[in-house]
N, C-alpha and C positions, 0 to 999 in steps of 0.2 A: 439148620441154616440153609442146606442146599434144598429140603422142601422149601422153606420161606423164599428163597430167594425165586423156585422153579412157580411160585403161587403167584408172587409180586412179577415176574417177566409174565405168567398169562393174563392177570389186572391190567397190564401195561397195555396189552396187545389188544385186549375188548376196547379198554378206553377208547386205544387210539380210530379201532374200527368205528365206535362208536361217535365219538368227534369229526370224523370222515362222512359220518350218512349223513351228520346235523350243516357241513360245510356248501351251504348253497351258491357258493362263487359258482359252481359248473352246471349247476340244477337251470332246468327249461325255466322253472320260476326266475331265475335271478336272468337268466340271459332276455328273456321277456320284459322284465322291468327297464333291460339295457335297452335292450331293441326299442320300447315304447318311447324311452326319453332322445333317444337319436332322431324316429321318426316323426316324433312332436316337431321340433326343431326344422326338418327338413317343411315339412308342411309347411308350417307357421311362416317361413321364409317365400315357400311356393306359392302360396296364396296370394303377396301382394306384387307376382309378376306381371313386370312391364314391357317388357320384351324378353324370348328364346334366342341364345348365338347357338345354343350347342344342343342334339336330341341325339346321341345313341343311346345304344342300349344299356349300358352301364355307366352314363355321364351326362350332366346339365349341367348349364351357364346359364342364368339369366339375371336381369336388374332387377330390383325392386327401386321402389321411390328413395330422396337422400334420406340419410338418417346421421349426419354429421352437420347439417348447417348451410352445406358448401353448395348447394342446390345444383348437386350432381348427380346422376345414380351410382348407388351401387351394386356393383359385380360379385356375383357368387356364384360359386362352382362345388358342384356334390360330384366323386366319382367313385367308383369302384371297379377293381383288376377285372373282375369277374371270377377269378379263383375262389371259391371256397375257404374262409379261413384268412381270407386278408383284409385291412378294412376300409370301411366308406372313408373316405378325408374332404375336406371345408377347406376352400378355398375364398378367401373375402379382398374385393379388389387388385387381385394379380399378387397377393403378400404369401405369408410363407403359409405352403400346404399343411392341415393337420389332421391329427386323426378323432374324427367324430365318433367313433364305436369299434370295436373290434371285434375279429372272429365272425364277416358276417359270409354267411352263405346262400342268401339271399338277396337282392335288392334289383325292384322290376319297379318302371312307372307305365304308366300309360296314356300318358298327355298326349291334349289333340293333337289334329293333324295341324301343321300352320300353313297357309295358304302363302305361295310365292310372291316375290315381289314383283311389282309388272315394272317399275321402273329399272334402267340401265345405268349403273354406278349410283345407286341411292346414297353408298356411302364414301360419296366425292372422291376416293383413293385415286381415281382417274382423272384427277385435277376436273378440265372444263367439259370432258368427255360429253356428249348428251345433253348438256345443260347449255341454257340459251339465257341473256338479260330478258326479262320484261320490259317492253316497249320505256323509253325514259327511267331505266337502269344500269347499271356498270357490273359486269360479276369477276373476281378471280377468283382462283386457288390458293386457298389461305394453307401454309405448313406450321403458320404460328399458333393457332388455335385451332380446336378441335375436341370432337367428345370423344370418339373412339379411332381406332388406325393413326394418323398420320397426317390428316389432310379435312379439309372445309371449305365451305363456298365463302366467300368475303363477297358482301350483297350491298352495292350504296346505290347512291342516286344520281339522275348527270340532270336532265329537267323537271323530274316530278317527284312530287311528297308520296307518289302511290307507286311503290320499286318492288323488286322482287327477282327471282330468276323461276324458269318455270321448264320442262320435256314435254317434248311432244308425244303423246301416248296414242294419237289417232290410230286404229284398229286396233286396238288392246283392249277398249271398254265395251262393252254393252249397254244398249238402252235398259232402265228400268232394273238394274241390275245395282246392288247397296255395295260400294267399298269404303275400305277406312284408307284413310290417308293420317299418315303421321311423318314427324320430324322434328328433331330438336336448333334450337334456337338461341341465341344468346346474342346483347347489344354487347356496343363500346360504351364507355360512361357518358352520360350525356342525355339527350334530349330522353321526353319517353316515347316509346311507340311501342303498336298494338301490330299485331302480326296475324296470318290466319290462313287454311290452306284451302285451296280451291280447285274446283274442273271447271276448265273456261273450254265451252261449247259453241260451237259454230254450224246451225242448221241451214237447209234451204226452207226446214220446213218452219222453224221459229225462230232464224237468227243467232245472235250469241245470247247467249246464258249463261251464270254463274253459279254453280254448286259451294257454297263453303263452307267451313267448320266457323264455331265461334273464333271470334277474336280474343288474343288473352293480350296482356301487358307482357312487353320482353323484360326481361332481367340479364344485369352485367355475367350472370352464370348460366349455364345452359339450360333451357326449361323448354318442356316436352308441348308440343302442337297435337292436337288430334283429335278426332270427329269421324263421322260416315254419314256418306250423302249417297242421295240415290238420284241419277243422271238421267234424263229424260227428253228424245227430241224426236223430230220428225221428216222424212223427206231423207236428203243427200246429208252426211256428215260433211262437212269442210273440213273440218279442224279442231282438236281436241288437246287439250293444254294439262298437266296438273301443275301446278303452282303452287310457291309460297312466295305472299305477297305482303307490303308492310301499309299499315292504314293510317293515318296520322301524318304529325311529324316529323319530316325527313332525317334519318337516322342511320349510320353503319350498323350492320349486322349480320350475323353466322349462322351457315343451315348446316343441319351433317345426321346423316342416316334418316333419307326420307324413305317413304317406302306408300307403296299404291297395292292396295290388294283386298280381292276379290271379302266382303265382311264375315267375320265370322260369325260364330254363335255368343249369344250375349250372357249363354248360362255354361260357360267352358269350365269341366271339371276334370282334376289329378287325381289318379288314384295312385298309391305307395303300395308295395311288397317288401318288407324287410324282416330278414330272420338271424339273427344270432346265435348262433350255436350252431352245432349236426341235427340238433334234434327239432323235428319239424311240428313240433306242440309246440315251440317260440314261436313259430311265425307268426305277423303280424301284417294287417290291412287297415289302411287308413284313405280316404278321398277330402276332396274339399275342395270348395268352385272358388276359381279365380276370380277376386274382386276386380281384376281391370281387364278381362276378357283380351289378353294379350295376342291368342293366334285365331 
């Protein structure tokens, strides 16, 4: 019996070795399969960035278009400690942090660079700061609505169907030189109108000129403006405007996070680094061009 039993404790003990080599939870293969379904995800998400809040080195914020209905965007946030060992967590409209993968000891991006904004309080926080009515407009400081912060331009009309508010950008732009101009937008219920952003130029050498993006239809929910034009005059500048202005029928309406800046590239690509585990045979590389050329 005490051979039997001394046979059956070293059966016990290969088994167990044996069960142990076959246990891929800690193997490069299994943390690779992790890592790949993390990093699918984060892509997939990156790709249809519409604006960057947040670039270090171990954390992003950006929107992507709505995917509820509410014709808002949504907010998502990837970060990581940077420790070794701790993990990536998913952050979706300001709601509760979670963890997308564990154990990661990698995660690098390398998104462009985004070019600054020339505008002063794009994102109205500064009530009327900078911001002027369009000749035959009314503008406040709206605290009641709002995309992002706190605060919004409230944009009506006092004698004309053509309102807006607009900054003066003079020395800030270049002739011949492409920027995008964006902002978001939203009516009160009621009439429709079309909205659209512009650079109102003033030369000695051609007068005033109008640069602008298409016009879209406003909607009661915030909906994104944006275009790039390229500015051209000659002689003396006078005066140089960016604006959003409303085309149609006179309508109340909300601006919030405009921004004026130098155009990017129209083929903007992310590349990912993410590796799971210690063992650096998971790591993993991924890229993929951003369908809305955000920076």
């Amino acid at each position: 019996m005490l051979g039997a039993g001394a046979l059956m404790a070293g059966l016990s003990s290969t088994m167990f070795l044996a069960l142990k080599a076959t246990d891929t939870s800690n193997t490069p293969a299994s943390a690779t399969i992790e890592g790949n379904a993390a990093l699918n995800e984060i892509i997939a998400d990156l790709e249809f960035a519409l604006a960057f809040s947040e670039q270090t080195t171990n954390a992003i914020t950006f929107t992507v278009p709505d995917r509820d209905g509410d014709f808002i965007p949504e907010t998502i946030r990837y970060a990581w400690s940077g420790t070794p060992g701790d993990p990536i967590t998913r952050q979706y409209n300001g709601g509760t942090v979670t963890k997308l993968v564990e154990d990661v000891h990698v995660f690098q991006h390398d998104l462009p660079t985004s070019t600054p904004n020339l505008l002063s309080n794009g994102d109205m926080e500064a009530g009327l700061l900078n911001w002027q009515p369009v000749p035959g407009s009314v503008i406040t400081s709206s605290g009641s609505e709002y995309l992002s912060g706190v605060r919004s331009l409230n944009i009506n009309y006092d004698t004309d169907s053509v309102f807006g508010a607009r900054q003066d950008v003079l020395g800030l732009i270049v002739s011949g030189n492409a920027y995008d101009l964006r902002a978001w937008v939203k009516k009160t219920v009621g009439k429709s109108i079309n909205v659209q952003l512009e650079l109102l130029i003033d030369s000695s050498g051609e007068g005033v000129r109008t640069f602008a993006t298409p016009a879209i239809p406003v909607e009661p929910s915030w909906r994104r403006v944006s275009g790039t034009v390229t500015p051209t005059w000659s002689g003396t500048l006078n005066s140089a405007y960016w604006q959003v202005r409303a085309v149609g029928s006179a309508a109340v309406y909300y601006a919030d996070d405009a921004t004026l800046s130098l155009a990017g590239s129209l083929h903007q690509h992310v590349n990912i680094s993410l590796q799971v585990g210690a063992d650096m045979r998971s790591q993993l590389h991924s890229g993929r061009q951003l369908v809305n050329s955000p920076l």
